[in-house]
C-alpha positions, 0 to 999 in steps of 0.5 A: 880972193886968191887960193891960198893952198900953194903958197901955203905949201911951198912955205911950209915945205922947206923944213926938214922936220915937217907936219906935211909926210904925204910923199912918205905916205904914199911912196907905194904909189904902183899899189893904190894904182892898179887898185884904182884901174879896177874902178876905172875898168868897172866905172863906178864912181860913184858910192861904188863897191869899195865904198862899201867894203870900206865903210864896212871896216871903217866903222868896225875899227871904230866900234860902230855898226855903220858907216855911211862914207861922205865928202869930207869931215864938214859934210860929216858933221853938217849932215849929222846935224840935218840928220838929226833934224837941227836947224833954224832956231836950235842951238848946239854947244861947242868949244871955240878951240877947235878948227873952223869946220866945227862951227861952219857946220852948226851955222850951215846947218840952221843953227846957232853955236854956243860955245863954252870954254876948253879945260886943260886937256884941250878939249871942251869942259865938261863941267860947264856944258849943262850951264849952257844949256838952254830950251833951244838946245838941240845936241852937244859936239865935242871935238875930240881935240888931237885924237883924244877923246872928250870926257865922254861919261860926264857929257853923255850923262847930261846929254840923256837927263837932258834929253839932247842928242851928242854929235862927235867930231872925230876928225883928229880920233879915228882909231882913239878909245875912251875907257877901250870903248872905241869912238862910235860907242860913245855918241849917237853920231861919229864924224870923222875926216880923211883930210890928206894931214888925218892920220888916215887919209885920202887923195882929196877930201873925204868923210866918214859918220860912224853910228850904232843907231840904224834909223840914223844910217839909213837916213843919213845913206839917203841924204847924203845922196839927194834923198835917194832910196834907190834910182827912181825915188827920191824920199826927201830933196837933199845933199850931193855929199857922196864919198868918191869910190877912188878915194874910198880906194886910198883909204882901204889901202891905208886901213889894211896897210898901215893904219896899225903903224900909223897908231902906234908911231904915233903914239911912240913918238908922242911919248918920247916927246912928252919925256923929254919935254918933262921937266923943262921950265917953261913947257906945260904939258897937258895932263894925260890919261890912263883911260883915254888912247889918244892917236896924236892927230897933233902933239901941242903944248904950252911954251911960254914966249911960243912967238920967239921959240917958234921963230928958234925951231923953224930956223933949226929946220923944224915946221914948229906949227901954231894950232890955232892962234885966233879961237872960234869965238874971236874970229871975224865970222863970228862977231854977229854971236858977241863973244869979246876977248876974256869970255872963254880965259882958258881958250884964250890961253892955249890960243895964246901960248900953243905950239906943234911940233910934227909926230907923224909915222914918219918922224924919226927918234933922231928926229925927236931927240933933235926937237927936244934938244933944240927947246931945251936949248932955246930956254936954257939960254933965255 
C-alpha cells in the first residue's frame, strides 16, 4: 500500500482559500531555528529540557497540574487507557463521529468499543451513554469534537455513580473551557495532538496528556519511556512513546507566541461565518453554547446537497473539505463489531450532509465574506 500523503497534499494545495496554513504558520521559520541549534548544541533528543518546560505551561493553559509529553495524539490515548489498566475483556464507549484514532486506540489498547450516537452539537450524547454501559465497561472517551467540549457534567456524573474512569480526547480542544473549567479539570486523563493541522502544532507528530492526578503521571512518565524510573531500572516493560525535544521546541514557540492569536482568529472567524450562514435555507448550524469556549479546530455544518455544494466552492477556489464522510461504525475495520447502517441515525446524518470550510488564523474577513457569498449564491440559484 502506497503513501497516500503527497498526493494528498498536491491536490488539496491548489485552492486559494485552504485548511492547510502551515507556510503561514511557520514564515518566522530563522526563530524556531536558533531555538533548535541550542538542542543540537547540548544533544538531548530525547525527553530533553524543553520538554519539561513545555509540559509544564502545556498543562498549565490547560487547567491541569501534569503533563506528560508523548508521540502523537493516538499514543495519547492509547497509553491513558494502558495507564489506567484497560485491555483485553474491557469495554470503553465512544462516538463513531470522531477521527480513526479514537477507536484505534481502544482497539490497540485490548479493548472493545462501544459507541453510541452523536447529538446535534456533534458530539457524543450524553443522554445514551449510561444505557450502554455494561459490567465490562471499563472508561468513557468523549472527543470534544472540533475544539468544543463534551457536556462533561452529565458524563462525569455517570462516570462516578458508575465507578468508570473518563478519558478525554482533546486533539481538536487545546485551550476549550467547559463552564471556565479548562480541559484537564474535567476528566481523569486529557489527551491532546499537536498534529501539523491542530490548532497548536508541531514539525511532525506529537502529544500531550494532561492530568491533575499524580499517581497517573507518574505512571504514564514512566510508561511512556519502557517503563523506565531512571536508567538503570525499569519498572515494568512498556512503550517507546516519547515526545522529541526539537518538537517540543516548535510547540513552546507556538504557546508563547501565538497560541492567544491563534484562539481568538479562530473564534472571530468562527462567529463571522456562523452570522452570515444564519438564516440560509438549507444550512443547519449547530447549536452553540454560552458555557462552552469552543477553539474551531474546524468550523462544519450541515448543508443539504453537500455533494453538489462541495463541487461549487472548491471550483470558486474554496478547499471546502468532508469531515468525515464514512463514521467509525460503518468502516471496513470494524465490521467484526456488527454495526449496520441506521444503528447510530444522527451520525449517520452529519456524515451524510457535513461540510468544512477553512477558519484557521490565517483566513481573512475578505476571505470569509467571499465563503458566505459563494453558499449564498450556490442556494439561491438551485
Amino acid at each position: 500500500m502506497a503513501n497516500f500523503y503527497p498526493e494528498q497534499y498536491l491536490k488539496t494545495g491548489i485552492y486559494p482559500i485552504n485548511h492547510n496554513y502551515l507556510p503561514d504558520q511557520f514564515s518566522d521559520l530563522e526563530q524556531i531555528w536558533e531555538k533548535v541549534r541550542e538542542v543540537v548544541k547540548r544533544g538531548d533528543f530525547t525527553l530533553g529540557e524543553a520538554v519539561d518546560s513545555f509540559e509544564r505551561d502545556f498543562a498549565r493553559l490547560n487547567d491541569g497540574e501534569f503533563g506528560i509529553g508523548v508521540g502523537s495524539g493516538t499514543d495519547a490515548l492509547f497509553l491513558s487507557l494502558k495507564a489506567l489498566g484497560v485491555g483485553e475483556g474491557d469495554e470503553v464507549i465512544t462516538t463513531p463521529y470522531t477521527f480513526y484514532a479514537t477507536v484505534g486506540a481502544i482497539v490497540t489498547a485490548g479493548a472493545t468499543p462501544v459507541f453510541v450516537d452523536a447529538g446535534e452539537d456533534y458530539n457524543i450524547d450524553a443522554n445514551l451513554i449510561e444505557r450502554a454501559i455494561t459490567p465490562k465497561t471499563k472508561a468513557i472517551m468523549p472527543v470534544h469534537w472540533s475544539g468544543n467540549p463534551c457536556d462533561m457534567d452529565a458524563i462525569n456524573t455517570i462516570a462516578k455513580q458508575y465507578g468508570i474512569h473518563v478519558v478525554a480526547d482533546a486533539c481538536h480542544a487545546i485551550g476549550a473551557t467547559y463552564h471556565s473549567k479548562g480541559m484537564a479539570q474535567l476528566s481523569d486523563l486529557t489527551c491532546f495532538s499537536m498534529h501539523p493541522l491542530k490548532n497548536l502544532n508541531v514539525w511532525g507528530d506529537g502529544g500531550v496528556i494532561v492530568t491533575n492526578n499524580a499517581s497517573l503521571a507518574d505512571k504514564l512518565y514512566s510508561i511512556r519511556n519502557h517503563g523506565l524510573v531512571d536508567r538503570d531500572t525499569c519498572r515494568e516493560f512498556a512503550y517507546n512513546s516519547r515526545l522529541d525535544t526539537i518538537q517540543a521546541v516548535v510547540a513552546q514557540h507556538l504557546l508563547d507566541k501565538k497560541i492567544p492569536n491563534i484562539t481568538r482568529s479562530r473564534i472571530a472567524n468562527a462567529k463571522a461565518l456562523d452570522k452570515g450562514l444564519q438564516g440560509i435555507n438549507g444550512v443547519t448550524l449547530p447549536p452553540r453554547s454560552e458555557h462552552k469556549h469552543a477553539v474551531y479546530h474546524i468550523y462544519m455544518a450541515i448543508f443539504e446537497r453537500r455533494d453538489a455544494l462541495q463541487a461549487h466552492l472548491q471550483k470558486a477556489g474554496i478547499d471546502a473539505k468532508v469531515h468525515y464522510p464514512l463514521p467509525m461504525h460503518l468502516q471496513p475495520a470494524a465490521k467484526a463489531y456488527g454495526y449496520v447502517r441506521g444503528d447510530f441515525p444522527v451520525t449517520e446524518h452529519i456524515s451524510d450532509n457535513c461540510l468544512s470550510l477553512p477558519v484557521h488564523e490565517f483566513i481573512t474577513s475578505e476571505e470569509v465574506a467571499y465563503m458566505i457569498e459563494q453558499v449564498r449564491q450556490f442556494y439561491q440559484g438551485a
